[in-house]
Biopython code that builds the backbone (N, CA, C, O; Angstrom):
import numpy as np
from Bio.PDB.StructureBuilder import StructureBuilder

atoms = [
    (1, "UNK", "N", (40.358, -30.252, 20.327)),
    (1, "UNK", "CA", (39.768, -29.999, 19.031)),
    (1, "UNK", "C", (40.072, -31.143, 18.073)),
    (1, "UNK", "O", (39.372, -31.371, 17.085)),
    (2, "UNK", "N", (41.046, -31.785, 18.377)),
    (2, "UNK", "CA", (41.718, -33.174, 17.340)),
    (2, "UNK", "C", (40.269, -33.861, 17.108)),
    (2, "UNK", "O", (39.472, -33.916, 16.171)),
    (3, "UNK", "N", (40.330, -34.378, 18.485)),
    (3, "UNK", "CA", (38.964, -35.317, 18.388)),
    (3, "UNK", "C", (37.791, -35.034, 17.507)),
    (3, "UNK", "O", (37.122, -35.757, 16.768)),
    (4, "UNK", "N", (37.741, -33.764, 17.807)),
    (4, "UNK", "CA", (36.332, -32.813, 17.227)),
    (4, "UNK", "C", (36.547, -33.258, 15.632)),
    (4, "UNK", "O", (36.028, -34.159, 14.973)),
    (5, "UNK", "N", (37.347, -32.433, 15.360)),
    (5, "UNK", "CA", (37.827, -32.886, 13.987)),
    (5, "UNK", "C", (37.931, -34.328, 12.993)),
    (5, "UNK", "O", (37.918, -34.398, 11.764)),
    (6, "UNK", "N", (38.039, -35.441, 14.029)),
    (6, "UNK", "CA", (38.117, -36.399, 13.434)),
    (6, "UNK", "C", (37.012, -37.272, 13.478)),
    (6, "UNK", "O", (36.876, -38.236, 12.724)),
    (7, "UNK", "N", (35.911, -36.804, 14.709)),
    (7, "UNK", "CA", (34.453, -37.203, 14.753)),
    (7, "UNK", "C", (33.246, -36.574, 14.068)),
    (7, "UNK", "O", (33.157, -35.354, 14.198)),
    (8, "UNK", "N", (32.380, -37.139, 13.421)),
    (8, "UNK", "CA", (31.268, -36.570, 13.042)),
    (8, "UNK", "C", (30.455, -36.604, 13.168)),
    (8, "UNK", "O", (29.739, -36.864, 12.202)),
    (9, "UNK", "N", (29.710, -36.309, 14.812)),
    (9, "UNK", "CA", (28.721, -36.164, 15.610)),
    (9, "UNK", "C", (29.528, -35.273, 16.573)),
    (9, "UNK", "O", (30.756, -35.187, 16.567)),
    (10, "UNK", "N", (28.631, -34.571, 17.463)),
    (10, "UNK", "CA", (29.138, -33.289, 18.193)),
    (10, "UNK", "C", (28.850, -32.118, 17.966)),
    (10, "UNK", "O", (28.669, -31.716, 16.817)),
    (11, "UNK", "N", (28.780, -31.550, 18.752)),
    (11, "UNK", "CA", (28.532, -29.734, 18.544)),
    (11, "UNK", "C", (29.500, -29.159, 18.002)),
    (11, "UNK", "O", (29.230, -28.266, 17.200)),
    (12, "UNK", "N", (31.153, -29.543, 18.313)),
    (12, "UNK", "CA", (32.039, -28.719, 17.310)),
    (12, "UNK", "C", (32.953, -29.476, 16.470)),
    (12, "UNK", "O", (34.106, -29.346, 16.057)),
    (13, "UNK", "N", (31.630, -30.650, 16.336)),
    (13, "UNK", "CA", (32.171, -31.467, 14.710)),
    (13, "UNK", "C", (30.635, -30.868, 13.985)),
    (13, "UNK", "O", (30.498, -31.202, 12.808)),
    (14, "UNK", "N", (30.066, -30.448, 14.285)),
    (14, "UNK", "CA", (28.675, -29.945, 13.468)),
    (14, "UNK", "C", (29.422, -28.943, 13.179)),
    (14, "UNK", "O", (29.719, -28.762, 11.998)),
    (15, "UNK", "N", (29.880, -28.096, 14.150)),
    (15, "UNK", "CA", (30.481, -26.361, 13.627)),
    (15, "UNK", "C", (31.409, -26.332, 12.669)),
    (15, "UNK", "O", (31.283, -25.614, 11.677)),
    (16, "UNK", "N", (32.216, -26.945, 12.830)),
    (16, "UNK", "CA", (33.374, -27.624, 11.720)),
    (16, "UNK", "C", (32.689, -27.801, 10.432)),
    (16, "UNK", "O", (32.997, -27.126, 9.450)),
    (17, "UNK", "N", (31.772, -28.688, 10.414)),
    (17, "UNK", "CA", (31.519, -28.614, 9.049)),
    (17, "UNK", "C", (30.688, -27.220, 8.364)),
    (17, "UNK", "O", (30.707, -26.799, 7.207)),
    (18, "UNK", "N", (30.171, -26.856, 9.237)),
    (18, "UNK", "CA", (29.490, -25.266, 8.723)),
    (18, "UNK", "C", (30.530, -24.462, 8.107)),
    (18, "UNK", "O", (30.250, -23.504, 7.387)),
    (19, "UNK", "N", (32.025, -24.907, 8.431)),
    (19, "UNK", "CA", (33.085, -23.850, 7.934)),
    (19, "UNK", "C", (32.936, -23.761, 6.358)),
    (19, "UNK", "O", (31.996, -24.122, 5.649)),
    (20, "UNK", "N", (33.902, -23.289, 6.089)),
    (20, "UNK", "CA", (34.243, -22.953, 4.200)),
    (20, "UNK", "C", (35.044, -24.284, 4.290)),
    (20, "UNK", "O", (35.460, -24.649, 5.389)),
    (21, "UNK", "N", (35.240, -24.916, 3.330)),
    (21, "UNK", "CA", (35.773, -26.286, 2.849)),
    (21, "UNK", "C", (37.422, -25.505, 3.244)),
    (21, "UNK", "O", (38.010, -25.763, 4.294)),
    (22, "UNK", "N", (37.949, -24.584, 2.231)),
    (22, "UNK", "CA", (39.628, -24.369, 3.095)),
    (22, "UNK", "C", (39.950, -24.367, 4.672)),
    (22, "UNK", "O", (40.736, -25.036, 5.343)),
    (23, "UNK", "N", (38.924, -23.233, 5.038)),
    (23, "UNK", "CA", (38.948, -22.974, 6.690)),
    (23, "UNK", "C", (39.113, -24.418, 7.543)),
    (23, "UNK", "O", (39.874, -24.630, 8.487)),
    (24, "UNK", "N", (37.997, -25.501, 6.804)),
    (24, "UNK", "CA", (38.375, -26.809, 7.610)),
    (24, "UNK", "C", (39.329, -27.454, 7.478)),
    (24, "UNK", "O", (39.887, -28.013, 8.423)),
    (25, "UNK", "N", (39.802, -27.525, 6.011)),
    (25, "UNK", "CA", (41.041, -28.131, 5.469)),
    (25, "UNK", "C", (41.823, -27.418, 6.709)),
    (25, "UNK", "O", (41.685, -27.746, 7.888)),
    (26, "UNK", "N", (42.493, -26.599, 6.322)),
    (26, "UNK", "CA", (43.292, -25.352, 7.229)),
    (26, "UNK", "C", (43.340, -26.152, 8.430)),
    (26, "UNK", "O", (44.372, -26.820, 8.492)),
    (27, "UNK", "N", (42.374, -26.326, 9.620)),
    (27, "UNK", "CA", (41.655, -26.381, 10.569)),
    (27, "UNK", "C", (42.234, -27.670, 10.897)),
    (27, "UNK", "O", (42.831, -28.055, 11.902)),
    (28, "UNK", "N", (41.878, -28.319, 9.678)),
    (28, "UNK", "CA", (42.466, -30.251, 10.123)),
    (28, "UNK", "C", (44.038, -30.397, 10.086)),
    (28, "UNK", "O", (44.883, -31.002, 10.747)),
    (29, "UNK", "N", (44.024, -29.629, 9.095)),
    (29, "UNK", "CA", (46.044, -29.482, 9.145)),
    (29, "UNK", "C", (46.369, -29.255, 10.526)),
    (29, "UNK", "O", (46.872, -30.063, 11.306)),
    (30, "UNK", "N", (46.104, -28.339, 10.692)),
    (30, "UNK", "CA", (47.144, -27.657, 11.733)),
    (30, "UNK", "C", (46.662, -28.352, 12.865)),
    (30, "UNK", "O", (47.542, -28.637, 13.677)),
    (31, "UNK", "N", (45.175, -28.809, 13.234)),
    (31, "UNK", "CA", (44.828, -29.128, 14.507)),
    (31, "UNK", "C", (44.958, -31.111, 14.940)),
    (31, "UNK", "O", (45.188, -31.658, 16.019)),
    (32, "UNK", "N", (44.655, -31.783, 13.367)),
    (32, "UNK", "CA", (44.539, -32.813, 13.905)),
    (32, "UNK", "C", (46.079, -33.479, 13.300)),
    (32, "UNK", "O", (46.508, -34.512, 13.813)),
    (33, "UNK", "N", (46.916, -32.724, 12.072)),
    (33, "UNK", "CA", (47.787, -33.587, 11.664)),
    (33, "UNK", "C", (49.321, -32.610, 12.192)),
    (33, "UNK", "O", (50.491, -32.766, 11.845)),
    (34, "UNK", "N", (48.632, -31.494, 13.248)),
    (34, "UNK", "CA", (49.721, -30.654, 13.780)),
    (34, "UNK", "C", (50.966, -30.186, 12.763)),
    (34, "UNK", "O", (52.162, -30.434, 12.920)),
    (35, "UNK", "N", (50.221, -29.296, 11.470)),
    (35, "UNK", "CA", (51.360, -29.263, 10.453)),
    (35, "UNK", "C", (51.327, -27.578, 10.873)),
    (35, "UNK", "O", (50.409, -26.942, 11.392)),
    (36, "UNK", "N", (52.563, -27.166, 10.481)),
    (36, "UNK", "CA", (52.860, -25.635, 10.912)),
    (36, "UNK", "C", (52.081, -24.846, 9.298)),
    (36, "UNK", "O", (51.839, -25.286, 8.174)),
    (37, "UNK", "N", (51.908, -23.545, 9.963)),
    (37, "UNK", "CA", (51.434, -22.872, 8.292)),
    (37, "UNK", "C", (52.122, -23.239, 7.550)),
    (37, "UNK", "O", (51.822, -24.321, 7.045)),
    (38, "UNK", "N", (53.214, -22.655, 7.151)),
    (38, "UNK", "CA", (53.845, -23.333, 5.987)),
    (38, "UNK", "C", (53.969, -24.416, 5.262)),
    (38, "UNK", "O", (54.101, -24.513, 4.042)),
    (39, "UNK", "N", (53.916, -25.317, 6.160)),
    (39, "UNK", "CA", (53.480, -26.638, 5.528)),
    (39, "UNK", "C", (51.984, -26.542, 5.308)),
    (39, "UNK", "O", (51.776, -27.467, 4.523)),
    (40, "UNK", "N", (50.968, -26.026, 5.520)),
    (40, "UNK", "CA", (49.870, -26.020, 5.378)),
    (40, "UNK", "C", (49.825, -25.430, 3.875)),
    (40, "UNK", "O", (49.355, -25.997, 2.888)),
    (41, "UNK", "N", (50.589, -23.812, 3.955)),
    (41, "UNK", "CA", (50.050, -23.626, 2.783)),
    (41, "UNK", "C", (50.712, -24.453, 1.488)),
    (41, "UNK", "O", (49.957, -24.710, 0.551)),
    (42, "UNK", "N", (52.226, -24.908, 1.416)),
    (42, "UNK", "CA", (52.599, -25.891, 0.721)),
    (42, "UNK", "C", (51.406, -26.488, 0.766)),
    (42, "UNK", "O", (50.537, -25.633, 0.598)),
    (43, "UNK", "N", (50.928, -27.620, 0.923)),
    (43, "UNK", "CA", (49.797, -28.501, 0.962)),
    (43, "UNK", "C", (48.922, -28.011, 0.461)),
    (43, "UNK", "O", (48.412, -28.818, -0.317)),
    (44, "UNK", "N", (48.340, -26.928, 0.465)),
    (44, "UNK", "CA", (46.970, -26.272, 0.135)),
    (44, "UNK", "C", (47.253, -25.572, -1.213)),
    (44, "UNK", "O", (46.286, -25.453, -1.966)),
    (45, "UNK", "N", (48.610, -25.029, -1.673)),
    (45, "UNK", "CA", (48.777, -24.414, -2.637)),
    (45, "UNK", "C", (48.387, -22.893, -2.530)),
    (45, "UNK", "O", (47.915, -22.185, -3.420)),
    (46, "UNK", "N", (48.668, -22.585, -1.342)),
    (46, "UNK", "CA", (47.958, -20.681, -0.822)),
    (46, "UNK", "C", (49.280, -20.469, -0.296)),
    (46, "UNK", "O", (50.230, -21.234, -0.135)),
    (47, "UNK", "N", (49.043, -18.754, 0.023)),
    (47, "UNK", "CA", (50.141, -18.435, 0.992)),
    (47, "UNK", "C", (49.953, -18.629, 2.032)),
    (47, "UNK", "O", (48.810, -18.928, 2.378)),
    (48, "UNK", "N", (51.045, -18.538, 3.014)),
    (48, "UNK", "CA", (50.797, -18.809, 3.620)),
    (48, "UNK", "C", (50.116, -17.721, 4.899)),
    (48, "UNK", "O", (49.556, -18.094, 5.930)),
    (49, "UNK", "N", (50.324, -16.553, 4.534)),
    (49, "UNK", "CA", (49.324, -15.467, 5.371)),
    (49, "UNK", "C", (47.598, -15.779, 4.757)),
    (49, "UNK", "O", (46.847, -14.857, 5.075)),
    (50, "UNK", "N", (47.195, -16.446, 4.284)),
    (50, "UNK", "CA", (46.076, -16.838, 3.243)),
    (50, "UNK", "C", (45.733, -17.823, 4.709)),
    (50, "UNK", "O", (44.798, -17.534, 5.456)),
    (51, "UNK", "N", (46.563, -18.889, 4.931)),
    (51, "UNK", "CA", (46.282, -19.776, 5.463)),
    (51, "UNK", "C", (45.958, -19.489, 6.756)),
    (51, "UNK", "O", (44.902, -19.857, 7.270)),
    (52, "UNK", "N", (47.069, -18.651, 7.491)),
    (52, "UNK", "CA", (47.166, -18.425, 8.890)),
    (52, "UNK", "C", (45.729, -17.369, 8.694)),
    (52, "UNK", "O", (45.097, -17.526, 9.738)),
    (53, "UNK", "N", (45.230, -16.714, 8.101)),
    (53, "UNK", "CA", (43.885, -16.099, 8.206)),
    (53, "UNK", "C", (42.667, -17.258, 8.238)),
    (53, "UNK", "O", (41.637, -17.239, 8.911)),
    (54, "UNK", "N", (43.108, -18.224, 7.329)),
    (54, "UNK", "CA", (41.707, -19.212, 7.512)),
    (54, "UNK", "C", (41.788, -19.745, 8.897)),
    (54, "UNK", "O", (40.889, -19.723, 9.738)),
    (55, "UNK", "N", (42.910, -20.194, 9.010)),
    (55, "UNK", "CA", (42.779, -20.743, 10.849)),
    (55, "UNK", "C", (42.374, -20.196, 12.080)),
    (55, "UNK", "O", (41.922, -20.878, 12.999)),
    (56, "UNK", "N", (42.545, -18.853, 12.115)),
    (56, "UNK", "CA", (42.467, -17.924, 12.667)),
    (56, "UNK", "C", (40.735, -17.668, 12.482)),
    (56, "UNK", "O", (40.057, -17.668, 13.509)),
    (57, "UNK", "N", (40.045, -17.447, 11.101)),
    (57, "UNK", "CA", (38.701, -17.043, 11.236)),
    (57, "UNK", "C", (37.934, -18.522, 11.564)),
    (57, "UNK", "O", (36.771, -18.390, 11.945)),
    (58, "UNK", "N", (38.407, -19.822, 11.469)),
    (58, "UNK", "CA", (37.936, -20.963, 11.727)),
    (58, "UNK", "C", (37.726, -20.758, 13.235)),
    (58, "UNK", "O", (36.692, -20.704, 13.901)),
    (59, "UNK", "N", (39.011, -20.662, 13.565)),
    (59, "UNK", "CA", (39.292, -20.795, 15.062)),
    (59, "UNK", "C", (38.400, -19.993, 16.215)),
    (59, "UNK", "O", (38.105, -20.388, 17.343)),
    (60, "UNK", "N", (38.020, -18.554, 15.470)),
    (60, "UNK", "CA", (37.099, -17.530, 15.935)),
    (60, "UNK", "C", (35.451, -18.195, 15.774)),
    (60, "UNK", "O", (34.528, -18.004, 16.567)),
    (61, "UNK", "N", (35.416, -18.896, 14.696)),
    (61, "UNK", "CA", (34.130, -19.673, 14.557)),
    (61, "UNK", "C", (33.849, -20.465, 15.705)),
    (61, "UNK", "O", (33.145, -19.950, 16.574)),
    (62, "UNK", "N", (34.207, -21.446, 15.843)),
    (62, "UNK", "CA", (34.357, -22.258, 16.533)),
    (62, "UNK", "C", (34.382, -21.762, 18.131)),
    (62, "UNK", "O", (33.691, -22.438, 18.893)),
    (63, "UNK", "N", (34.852, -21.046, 18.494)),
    (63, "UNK", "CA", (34.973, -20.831, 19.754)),
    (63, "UNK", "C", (33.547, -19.703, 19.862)),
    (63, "UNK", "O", (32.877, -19.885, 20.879)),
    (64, "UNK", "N", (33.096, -18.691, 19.009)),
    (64, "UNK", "CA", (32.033, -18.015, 19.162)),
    (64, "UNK", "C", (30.649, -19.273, 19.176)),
    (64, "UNK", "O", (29.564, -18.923, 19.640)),
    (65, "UNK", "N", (30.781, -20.276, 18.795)),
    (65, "UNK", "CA", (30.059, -21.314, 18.386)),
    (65, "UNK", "C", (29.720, -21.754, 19.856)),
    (65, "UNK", "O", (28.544, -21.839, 20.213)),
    (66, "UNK", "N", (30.868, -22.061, 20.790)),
    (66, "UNK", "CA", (31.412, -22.626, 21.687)),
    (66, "UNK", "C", (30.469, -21.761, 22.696)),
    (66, "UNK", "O", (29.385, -22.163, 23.118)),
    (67, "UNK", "N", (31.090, -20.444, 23.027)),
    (67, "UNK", "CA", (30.338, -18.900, 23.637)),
    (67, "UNK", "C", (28.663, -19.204, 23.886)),
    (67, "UNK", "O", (27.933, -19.428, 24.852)),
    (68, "UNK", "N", (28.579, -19.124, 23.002)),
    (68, "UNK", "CA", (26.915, -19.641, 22.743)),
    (68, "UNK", "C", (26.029, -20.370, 23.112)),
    (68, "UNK", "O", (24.853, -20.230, 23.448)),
    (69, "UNK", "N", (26.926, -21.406, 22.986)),
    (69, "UNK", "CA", (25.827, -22.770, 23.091)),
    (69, "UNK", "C", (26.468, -22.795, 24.947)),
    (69, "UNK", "O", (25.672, -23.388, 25.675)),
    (70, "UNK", "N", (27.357, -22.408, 25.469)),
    (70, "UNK", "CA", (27.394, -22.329, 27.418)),
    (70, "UNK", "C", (26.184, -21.376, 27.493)),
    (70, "UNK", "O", (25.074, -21.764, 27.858)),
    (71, "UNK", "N", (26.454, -20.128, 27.133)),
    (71, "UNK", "CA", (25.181, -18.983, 26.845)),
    (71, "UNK", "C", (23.810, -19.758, 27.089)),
    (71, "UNK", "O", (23.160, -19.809, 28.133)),
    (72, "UNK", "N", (23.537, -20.345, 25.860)),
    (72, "UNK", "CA", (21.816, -21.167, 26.097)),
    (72, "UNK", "C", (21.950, -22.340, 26.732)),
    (72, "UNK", "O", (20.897, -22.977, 26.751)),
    (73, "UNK", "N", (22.790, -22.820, 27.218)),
    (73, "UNK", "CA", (22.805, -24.079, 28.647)),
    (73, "UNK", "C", (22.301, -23.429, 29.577)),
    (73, "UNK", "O", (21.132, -23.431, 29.961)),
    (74, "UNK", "N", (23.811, -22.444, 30.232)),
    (74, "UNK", "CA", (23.011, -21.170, 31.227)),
    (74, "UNK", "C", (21.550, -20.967, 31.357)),
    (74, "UNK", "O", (20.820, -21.710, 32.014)),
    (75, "UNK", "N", (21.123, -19.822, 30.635)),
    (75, "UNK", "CA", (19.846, -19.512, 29.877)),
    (75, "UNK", "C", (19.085, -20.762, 30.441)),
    (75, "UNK", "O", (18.438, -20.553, 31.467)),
    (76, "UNK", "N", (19.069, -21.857, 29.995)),
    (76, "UNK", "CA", (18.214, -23.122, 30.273)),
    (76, "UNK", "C", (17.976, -23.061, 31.276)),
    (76, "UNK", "O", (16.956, -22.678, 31.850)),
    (77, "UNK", "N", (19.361, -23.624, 31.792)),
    (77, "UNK", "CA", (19.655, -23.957, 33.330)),
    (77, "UNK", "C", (18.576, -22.845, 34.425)),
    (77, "UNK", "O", (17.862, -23.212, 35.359)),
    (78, "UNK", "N", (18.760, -21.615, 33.967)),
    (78, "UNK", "CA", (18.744, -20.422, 35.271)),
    (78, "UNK", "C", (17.246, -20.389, 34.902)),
    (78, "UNK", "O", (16.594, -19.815, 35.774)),
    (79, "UNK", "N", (16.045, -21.120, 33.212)),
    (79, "UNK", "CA", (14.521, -20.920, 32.879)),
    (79, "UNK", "C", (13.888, -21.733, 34.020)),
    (79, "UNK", "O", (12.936, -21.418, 34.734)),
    (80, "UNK", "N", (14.758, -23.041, 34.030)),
    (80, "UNK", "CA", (14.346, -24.286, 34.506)),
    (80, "UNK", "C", (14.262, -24.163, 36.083)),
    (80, "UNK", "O", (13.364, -24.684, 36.744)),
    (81, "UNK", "N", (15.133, -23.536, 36.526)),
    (81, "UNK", "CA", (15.546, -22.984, 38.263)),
    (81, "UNK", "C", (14.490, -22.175, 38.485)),
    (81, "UNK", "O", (13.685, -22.554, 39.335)),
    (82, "UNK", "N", (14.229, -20.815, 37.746)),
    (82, "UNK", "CA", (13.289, -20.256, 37.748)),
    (82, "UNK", "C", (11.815, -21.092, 38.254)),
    (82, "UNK", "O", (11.283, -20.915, 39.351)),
    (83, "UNK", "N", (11.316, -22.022, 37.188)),
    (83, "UNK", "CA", (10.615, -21.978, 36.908)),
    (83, "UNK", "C", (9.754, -22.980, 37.924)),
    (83, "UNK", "O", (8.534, -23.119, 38.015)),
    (84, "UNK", "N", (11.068, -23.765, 38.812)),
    (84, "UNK", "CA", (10.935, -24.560, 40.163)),
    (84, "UNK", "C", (9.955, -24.037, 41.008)),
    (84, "UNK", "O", (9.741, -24.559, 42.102)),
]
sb = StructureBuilder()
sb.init_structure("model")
sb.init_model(0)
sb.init_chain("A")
sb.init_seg("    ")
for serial, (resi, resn, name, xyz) in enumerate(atoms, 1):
    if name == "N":
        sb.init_residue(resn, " ", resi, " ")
    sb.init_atom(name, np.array(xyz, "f"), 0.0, 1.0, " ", f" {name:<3s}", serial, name[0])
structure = sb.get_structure()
């Protein structure tokens, strides 16, 4: 996810930015500069159960994001086989 985070092209550097501006903040802390909540929410000025919820609903984003887009590869994959 580092990478993801620090590139802006990609499917879950596109999803990333769809987040809420904290959720990514949140998101880049912990994932690309590996800071623990607490230091996150120090940094952010939240609590830190505030924080560990944004990471957490980021994190659920992102991976339902993830779910999906294998979903319509599949889907593709099995139209295209079909359709042989």
């Amino acid at each position: 996810m580092r990478d993801a985070l620090d590139s802006s092209d990609g499917f879950i550097a596109q999803v990333v930015e769809l987040l809420s501006h904290h959720e990514r903040m949140a998101l880049r802390l912990r994932h690309r500069d590996g800071l623990a909540s607490g230091a996150i929410a120090a940094r952010m000025n939240l609590p830190e159960k505030i924080v560990r919820d944004l990471i957490e609903s980021a994190e659920a984003t992102v991976r339902a994001a993830q779910r999906a887009f294998v979903e319509a590869l599949a889907e593709n994959a099995q139209s295209r086989t079909a359709s042989c």
